[in-house]
Structure formats: C-alpha cells, structure tokens
Backbone as CSV, one residue per row, in Angstrom:
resi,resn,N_x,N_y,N_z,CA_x,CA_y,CA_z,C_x,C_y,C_z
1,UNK,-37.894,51.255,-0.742,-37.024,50.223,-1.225,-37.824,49.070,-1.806
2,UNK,-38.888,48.962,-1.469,-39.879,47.961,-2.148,-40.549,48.571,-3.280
3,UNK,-40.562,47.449,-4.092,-41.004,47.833,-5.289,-40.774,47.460,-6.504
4,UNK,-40.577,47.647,-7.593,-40.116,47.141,-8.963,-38.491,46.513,-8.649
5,UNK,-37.725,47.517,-7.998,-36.500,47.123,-8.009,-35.977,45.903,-6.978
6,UNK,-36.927,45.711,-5.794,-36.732,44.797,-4.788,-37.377,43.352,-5.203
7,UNK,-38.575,43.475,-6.743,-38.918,42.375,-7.623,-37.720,41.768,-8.390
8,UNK,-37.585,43.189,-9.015,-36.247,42.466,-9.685,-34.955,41.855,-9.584
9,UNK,-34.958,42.021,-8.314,-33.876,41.012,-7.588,-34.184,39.580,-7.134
10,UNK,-35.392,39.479,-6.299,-36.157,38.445,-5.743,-36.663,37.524,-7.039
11,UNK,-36.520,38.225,-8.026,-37.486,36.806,-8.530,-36.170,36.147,-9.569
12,UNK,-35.289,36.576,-10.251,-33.685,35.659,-10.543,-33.395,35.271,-9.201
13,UNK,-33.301,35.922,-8.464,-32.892,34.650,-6.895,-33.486,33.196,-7.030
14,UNK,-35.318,33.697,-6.721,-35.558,32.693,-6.823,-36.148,31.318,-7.900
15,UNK,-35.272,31.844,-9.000,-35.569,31.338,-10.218,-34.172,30.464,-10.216
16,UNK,-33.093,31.269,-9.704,-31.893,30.376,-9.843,-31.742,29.322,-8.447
17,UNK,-32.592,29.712,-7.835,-33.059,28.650,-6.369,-33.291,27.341,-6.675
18,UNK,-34.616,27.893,-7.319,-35.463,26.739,-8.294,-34.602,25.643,-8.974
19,UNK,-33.881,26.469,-10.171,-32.681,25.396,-10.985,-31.948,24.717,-10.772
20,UNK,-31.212,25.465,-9.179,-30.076,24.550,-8.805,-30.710,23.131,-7.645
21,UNK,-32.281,23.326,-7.054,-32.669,22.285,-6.840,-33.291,21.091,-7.661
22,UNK,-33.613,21.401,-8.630,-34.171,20.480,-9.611,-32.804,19.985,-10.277
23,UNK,-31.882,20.411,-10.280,-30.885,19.810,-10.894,-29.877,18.954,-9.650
24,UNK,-30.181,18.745,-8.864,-29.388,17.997,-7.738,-29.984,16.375,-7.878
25,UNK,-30.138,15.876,-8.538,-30.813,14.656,-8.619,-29.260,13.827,-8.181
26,UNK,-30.158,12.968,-7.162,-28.989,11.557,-6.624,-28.500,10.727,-7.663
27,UNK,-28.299,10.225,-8.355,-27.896,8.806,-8.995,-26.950,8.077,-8.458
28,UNK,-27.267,6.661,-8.638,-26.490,5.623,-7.427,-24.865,5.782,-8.350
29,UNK,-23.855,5.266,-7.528,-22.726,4.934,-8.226,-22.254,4.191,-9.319
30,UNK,-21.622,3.989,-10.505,-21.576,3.116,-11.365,-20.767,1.959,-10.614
31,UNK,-19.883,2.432,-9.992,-18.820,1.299,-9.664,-19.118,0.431,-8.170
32,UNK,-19.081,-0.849,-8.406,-19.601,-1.610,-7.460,-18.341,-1.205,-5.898
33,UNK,-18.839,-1.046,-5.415,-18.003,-0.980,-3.831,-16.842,-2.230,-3.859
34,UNK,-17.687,-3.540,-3.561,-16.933,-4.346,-3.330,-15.557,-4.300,-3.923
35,UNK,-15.572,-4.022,-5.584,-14.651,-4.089,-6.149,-13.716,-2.710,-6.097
36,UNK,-13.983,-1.793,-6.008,-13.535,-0.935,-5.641,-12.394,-0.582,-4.533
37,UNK,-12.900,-1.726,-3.570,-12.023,-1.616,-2.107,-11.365,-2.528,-2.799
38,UNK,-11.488,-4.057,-3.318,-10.070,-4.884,-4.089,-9.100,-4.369,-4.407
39,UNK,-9.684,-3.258,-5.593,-8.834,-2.607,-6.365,-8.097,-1.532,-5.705
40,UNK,-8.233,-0.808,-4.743,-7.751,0.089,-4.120,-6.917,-0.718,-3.180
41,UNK,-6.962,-2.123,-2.280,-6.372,-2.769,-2.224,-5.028,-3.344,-2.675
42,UNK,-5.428,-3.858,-3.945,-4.455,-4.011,-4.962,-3.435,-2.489,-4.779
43,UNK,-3.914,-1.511,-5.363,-3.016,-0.308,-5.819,-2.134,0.052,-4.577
44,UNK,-3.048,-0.119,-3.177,-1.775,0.382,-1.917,-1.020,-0.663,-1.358
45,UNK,-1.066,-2.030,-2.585,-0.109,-2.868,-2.315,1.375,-2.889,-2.977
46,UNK,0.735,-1.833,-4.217,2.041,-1.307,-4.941,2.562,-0.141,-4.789
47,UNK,1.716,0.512,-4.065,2.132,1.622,-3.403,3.034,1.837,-2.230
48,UNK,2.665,3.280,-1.796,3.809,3.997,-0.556,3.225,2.676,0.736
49,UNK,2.293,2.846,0.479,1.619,1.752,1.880,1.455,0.253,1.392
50,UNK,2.576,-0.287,0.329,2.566,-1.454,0.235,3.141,-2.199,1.196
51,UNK,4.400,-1.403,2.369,5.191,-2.498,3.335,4.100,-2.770,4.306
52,UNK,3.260,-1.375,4.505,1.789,-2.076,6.014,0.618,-2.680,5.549
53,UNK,0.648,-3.258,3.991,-0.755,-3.524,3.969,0.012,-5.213,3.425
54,UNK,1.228,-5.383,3.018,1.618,-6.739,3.177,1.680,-7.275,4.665
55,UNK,2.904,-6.685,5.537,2.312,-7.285,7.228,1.116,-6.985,7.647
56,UNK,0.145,-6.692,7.008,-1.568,-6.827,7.507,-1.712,-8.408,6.894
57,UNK,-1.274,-8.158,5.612,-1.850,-9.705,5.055,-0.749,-11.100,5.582
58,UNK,0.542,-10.457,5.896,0.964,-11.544,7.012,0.840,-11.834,8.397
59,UNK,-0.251,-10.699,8.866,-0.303,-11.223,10.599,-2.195,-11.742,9.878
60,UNK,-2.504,-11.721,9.445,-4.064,-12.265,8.978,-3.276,-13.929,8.837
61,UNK,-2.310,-14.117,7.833,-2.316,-15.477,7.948,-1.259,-15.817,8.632
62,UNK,-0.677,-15.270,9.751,-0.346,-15.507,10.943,-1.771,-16.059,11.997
63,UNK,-2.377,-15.623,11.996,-3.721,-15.578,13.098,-4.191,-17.104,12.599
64,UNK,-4.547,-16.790,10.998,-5.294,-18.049,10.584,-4.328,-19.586,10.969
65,UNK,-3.336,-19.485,11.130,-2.428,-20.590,11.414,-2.369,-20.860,12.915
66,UNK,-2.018,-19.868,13.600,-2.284,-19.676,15.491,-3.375,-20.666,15.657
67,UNK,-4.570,-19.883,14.691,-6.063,-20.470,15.308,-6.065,-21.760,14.720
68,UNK,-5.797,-22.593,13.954,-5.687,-23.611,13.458,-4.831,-24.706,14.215
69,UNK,-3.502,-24.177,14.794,-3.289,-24.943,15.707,-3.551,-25.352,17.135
70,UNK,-4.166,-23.787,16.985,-4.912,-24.208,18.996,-6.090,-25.312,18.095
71,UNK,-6.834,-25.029,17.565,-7.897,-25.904,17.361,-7.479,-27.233,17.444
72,UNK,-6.571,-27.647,16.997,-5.902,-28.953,16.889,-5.378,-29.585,18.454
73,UNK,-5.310,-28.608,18.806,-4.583,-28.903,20.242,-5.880,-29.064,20.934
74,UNK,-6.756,-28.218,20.870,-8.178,-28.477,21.498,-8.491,-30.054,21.053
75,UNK,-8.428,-30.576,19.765,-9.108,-31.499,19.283,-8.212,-32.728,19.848
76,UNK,-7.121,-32.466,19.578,-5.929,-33.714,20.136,-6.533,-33.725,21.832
77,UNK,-6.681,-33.008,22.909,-6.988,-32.842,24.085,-8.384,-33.750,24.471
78,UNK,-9.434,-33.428,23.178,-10.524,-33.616,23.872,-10.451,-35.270,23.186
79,UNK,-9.592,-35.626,22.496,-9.598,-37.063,21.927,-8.976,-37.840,23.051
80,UNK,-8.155,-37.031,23.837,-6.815,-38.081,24.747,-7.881,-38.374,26.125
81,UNK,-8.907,-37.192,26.343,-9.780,-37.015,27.534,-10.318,-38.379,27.433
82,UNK,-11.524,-38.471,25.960,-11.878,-40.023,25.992,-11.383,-40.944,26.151
C-alpha cells in the first residue's frame, strides 16, 4: 500500500493543509465596539425588546434619583449634627 499511490494522496493533503493555514490570517475588526453596542442599543430599543430595554433605562434613572436623594438626606443630617 505504500508507494507511488500512498504519495499521491499525502502530498495534495498536505499541500491543501499548507493553504488553508497561510490563509487564516487574523485582521482586527473594522467597526469600533463601543459604537456598535450604542447602535445595537439603539435598534433593540425599536425593537421586539424595546418594552425591557426602556424599563432598564427607567429603573437606571430611577436608582440615579434614589441615590441622589439619600445623598441629600445624608448631607441635610450631617449639616443638622453640626
């Protein structure tokens, strides 16, 4: 079984081995991430998942208001202490 015919298999194997590794080259992404998640952002706000990604952006500025008034309450507290 070795021989001319067990060459002629082995060496297109490893010729097409060869090609398909030299041709795998990385290149970075064109499109910046950051903007990417905006924009995908944006789109599942008009989308099927626009009702959960608006109450995401109303319990975010739910929180930001919470925390703003404890702070105040902290600050009113530590003013009345003096």
């Amino acid at each position: 079984m070795r021989g001319p015919r067990c060459a002629a298999v082995a060496v297109p194997l490893v010729a097409v081995a060869l090609a398909t590794a030299a041709c795998g080259e990385s290149k970075k992404p064109k499109v910046d991430a950051q903007a990417e998640k905006a924009a995908a952002l944006e789109r599942a706000r008009h989308d099927a998942f626009g009702t959960q990604v608006k109450a995401l952006d109303t319990a975010k500025g739910i929180e930001a208001d919470v925390n703003q008034k404890a702070q105040d309450r902290v600050d009113a507290a530590d003013k009345d202490a003096k």
